[in-house]
C-alpha positions in Angstrom: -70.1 -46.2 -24.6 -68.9 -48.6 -21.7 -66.2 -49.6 -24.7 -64.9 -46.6 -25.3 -61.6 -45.7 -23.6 -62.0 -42.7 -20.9 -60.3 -39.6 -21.5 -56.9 -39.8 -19.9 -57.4 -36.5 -17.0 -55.2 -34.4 -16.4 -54.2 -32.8 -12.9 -55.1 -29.4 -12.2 -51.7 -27.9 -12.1 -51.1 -29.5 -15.9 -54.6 -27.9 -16.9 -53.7 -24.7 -15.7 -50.5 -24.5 -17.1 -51.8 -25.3 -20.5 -54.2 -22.7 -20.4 -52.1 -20.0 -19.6 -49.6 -21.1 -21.9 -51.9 -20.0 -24.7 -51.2 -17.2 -26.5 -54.8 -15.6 -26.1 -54.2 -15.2 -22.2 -50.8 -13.4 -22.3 -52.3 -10.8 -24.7 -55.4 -10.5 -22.4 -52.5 -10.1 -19.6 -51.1 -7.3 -21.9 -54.0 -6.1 -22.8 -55.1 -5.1 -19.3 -52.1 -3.6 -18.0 -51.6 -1.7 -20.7 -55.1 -0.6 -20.5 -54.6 0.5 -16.3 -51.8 2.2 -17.0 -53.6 3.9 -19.7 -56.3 4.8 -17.3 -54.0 6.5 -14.9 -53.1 9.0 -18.0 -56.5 9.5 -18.7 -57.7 9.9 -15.4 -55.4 12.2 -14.8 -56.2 14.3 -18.4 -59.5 14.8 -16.3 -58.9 15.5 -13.3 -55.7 17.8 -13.6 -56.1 19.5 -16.8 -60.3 19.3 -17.7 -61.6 19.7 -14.6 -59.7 22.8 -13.3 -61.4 24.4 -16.9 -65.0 22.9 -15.9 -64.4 25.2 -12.1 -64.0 28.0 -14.4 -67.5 27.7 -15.2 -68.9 27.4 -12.1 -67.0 30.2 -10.2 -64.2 27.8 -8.7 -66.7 26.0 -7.1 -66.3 21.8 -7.0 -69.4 20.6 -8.1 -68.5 17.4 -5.7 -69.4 19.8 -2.6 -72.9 20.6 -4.0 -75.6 18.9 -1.4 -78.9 19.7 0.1 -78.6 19.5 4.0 -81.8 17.8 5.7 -80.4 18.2 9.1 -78.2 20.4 10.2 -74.8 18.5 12.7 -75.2 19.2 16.0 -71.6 19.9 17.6 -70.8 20.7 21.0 -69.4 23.8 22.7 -65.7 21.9 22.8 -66.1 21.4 19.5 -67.1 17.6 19.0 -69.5 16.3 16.4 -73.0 14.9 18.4 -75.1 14.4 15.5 -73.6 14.3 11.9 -75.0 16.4 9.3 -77.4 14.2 7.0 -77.5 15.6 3.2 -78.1 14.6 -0.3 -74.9 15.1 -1.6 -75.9 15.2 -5.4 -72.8 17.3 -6.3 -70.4 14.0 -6.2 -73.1 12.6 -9.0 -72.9 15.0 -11.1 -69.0 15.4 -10.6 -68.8 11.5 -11.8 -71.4 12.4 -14.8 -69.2 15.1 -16.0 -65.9 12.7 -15.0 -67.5 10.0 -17.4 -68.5 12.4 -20.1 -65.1 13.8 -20.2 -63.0 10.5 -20.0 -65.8 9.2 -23.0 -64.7 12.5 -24.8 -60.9 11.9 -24.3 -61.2 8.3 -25.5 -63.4 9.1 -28.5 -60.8 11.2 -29.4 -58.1 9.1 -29.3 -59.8 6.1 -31.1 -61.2 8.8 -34.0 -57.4 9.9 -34.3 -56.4 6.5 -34.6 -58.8 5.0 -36.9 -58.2 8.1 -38.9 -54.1 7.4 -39.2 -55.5 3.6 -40.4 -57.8 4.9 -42.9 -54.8 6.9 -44.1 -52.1 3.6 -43.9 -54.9 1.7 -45.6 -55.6 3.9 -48.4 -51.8 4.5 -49.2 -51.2 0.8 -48.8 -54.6 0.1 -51.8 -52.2 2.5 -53.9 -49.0 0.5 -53.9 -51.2 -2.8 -54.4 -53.3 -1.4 -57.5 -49.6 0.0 -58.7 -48.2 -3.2 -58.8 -51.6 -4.9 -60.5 -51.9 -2.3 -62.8 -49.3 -3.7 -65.9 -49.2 0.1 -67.8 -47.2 1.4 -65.3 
């Protein structure tokens, strides 16, 4: 071992550089801005379009508002907050419950309508290939 050449090392700046010249880091890059601006749409799907249907169910009511007060605030005659209420405010959980099962549901869409186009592309692209194999036609 004490014969063996040592690995020539390379500066930090030449490491880094290598490793964001590979091609797997630019598609990650890609990948995850794609993939936040993609969140934006879908967040938006839920709150602006899904949710506004969900209020019709519980009589316009947000379910982010639902709580249990333990203590009442205590606020002074002028109007200025002594004590601040204290509540389990169990409405925002199930607000991000239903936010979650929505976004799921929108994605699950998305990736059932897009597998399904594939099956479709792959299918039609088996015909053409067992056309050209088959040698009657």
């Amino acid at each position: 071992m004490a014969n063996e050449p040592a690995e020539k090392k390379k500066g930090f700046f030449a490491e880094f550089r290598e490793f964001i010249a590979k091609g797997d880091v630019m598609d990650m890059a890609v990948g995850i801005i794609v993939g936040s601006a993609f969140t934006k749409i879908v967040n938006s799907l839920v709150a602006d379009v899904l949710n506004p249907i969900v209020a019709l169910f519980t009589g316009g009511k947000s379910l982010a508002g639902l709580k249990c007060v333990i203590t009442e605030a205590q606020i002074a005659e002028d109007g200025t907050v002594l004590v601040e209420e204290a509540a389990i405010k169990y409405g925002q959980f199930i607000q991000n419950i239903v936010d979650f099962l929505l976004v799921a549901l929108v994605v699950f869409l998305l990736v059932r309508g897009v597998n399904k186009i594939r099956r479709r592309a792959d299918a039609e692209t088996a015909k053409l290939t067992a056309k050209k194999e088959d040698p009657k036609e």
